[in-house]
C-alpha positions in Angstrom: -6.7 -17.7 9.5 -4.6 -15.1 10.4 -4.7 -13.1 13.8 -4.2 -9.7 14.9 -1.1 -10.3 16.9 0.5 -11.9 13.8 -0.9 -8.9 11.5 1.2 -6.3 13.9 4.8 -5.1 13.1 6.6 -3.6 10.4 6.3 -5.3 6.9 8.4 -3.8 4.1 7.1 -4.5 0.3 8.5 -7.2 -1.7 6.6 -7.0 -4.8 3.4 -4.7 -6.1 1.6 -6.0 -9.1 -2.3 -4.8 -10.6 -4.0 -7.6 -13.0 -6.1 -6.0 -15.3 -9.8 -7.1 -15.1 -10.3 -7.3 -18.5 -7.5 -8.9 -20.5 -5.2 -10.4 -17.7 -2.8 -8.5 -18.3 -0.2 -8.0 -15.1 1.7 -4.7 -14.6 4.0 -3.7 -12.1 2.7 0.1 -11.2 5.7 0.8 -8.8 8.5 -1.0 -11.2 9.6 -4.8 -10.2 11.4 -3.7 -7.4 8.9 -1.4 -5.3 9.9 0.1 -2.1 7.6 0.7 1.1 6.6 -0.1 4.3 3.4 -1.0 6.1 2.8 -0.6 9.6 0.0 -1.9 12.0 0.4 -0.7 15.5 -0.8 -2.5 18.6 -3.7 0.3 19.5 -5.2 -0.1 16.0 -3.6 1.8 13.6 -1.6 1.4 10.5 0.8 3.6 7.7 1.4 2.5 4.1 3.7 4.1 2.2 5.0 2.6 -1.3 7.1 4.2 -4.1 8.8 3.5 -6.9 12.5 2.2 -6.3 13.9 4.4 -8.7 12.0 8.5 -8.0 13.7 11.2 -9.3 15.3 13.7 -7.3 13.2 17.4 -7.3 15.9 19.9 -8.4 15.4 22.4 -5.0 15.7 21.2 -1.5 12.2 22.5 -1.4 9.5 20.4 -0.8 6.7 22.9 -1.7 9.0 24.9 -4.4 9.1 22.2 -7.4 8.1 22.6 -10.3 4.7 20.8 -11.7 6.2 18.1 -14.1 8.1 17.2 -10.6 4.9 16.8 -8.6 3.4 15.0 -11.5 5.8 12.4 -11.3 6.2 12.3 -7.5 2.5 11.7 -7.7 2.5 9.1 -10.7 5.1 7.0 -8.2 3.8 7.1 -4.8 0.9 6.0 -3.1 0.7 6.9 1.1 -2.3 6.6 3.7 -2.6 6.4 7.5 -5.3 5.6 10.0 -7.1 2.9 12.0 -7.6 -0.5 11.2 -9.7 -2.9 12.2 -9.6 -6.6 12.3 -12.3 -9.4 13.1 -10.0 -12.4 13.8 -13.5 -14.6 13.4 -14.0 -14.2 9.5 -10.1 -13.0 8.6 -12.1 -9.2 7.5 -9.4 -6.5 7.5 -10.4 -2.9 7.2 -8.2 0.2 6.3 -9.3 3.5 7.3 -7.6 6.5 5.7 -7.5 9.5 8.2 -5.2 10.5 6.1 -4.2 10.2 2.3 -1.8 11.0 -0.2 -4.7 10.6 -2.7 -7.5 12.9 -1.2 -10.6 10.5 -2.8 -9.6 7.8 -0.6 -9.5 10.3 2.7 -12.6 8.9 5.3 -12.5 5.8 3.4 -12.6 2.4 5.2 -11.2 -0.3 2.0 -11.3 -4.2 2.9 -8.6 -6.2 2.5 -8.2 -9.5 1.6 -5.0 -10.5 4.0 -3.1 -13.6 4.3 0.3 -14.6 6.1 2.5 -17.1 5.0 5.9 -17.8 7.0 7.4 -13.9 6.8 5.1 -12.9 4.2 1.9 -10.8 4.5 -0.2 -11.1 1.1 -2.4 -8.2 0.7 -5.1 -6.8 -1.9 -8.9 -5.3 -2.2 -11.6 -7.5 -1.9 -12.9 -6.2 -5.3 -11.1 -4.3 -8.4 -10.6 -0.9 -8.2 -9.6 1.7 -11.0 -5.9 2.1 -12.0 -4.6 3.7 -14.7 -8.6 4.1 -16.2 -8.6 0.3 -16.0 -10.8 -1.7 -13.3 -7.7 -4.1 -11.8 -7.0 -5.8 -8.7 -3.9 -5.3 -6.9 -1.5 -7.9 -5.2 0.7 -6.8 -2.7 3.3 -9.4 -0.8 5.1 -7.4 2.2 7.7 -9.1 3.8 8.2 -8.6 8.1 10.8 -6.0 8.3 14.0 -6.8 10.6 13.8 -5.4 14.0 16.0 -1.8 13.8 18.3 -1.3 16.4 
């Protein structure tokens, strides 16, 4: 069992992979080396935010002026959501709340997650499959606890 204490901090993402319910099959969504941070805050909330390692540039230093095959794949290689949390240190339940998200289906949302912690490492994923890609897959995310920035 985990506890909340341990749970808060700054973990940044080591690896992001999504099994595929039906034939096994294990993709890495974000490439094979991801890039992210999750945050969980000592008065209950938390921030994910994962990319792609390798996101292409927009051409303008505009962030509403690109163009829509740029938003496309900004969109197709990031996933970002913010809000409380809540954890029951009894029965290990984690809950994310999206107050906000990046993908508007998922805003007022509260998603359980299956969380464990081993050494540095904070093993994350839904408690059930969820559709990615048009495929029902679970996801399996291992963050490790960022360094303290100074």
């Amino acid at each position: 069992m985990i506890t909340r204490t341990q749970l808060v901090g700054a973990w940044s993402l080591e690896s992001y992979t999504e099994t595929d319910v039906q034939s096994g099959e294990v993709s890495y969504p974000m490439g094979r080396h991801p890039e992210g941070l999750i945050l969980y805050t000592f008065d209950g909330y938390m921030s994910a935010q994962l990319g792609s390692g390798r996101r292409d540039r927009f051409k303008g230093q505009d962030p509403y002026g690109a163009s829509s095959e740029e938003y496309t794949a900004a969109g197709r290689s990031y996933i970002a959501y913010s809000g409380p949390f809540y954890f029951d240190e009894s029965n290990g339940r984690l809950e994310h709340e999206m107050f906000v998200s990046f993908f508007p289906n998922w805003q007022g949302q509260r998603q359980v997650r299956i969380a464990a912690i081993d050494d540095d490492r904070l093993h994350l994923g839904p408690d059930r499959p969820m559709p990615f890609n048009g495929r029902l897959k679970t996801a399996s995310l291992i963050w490790k606890r960022a360094l303290p920035n100074s």
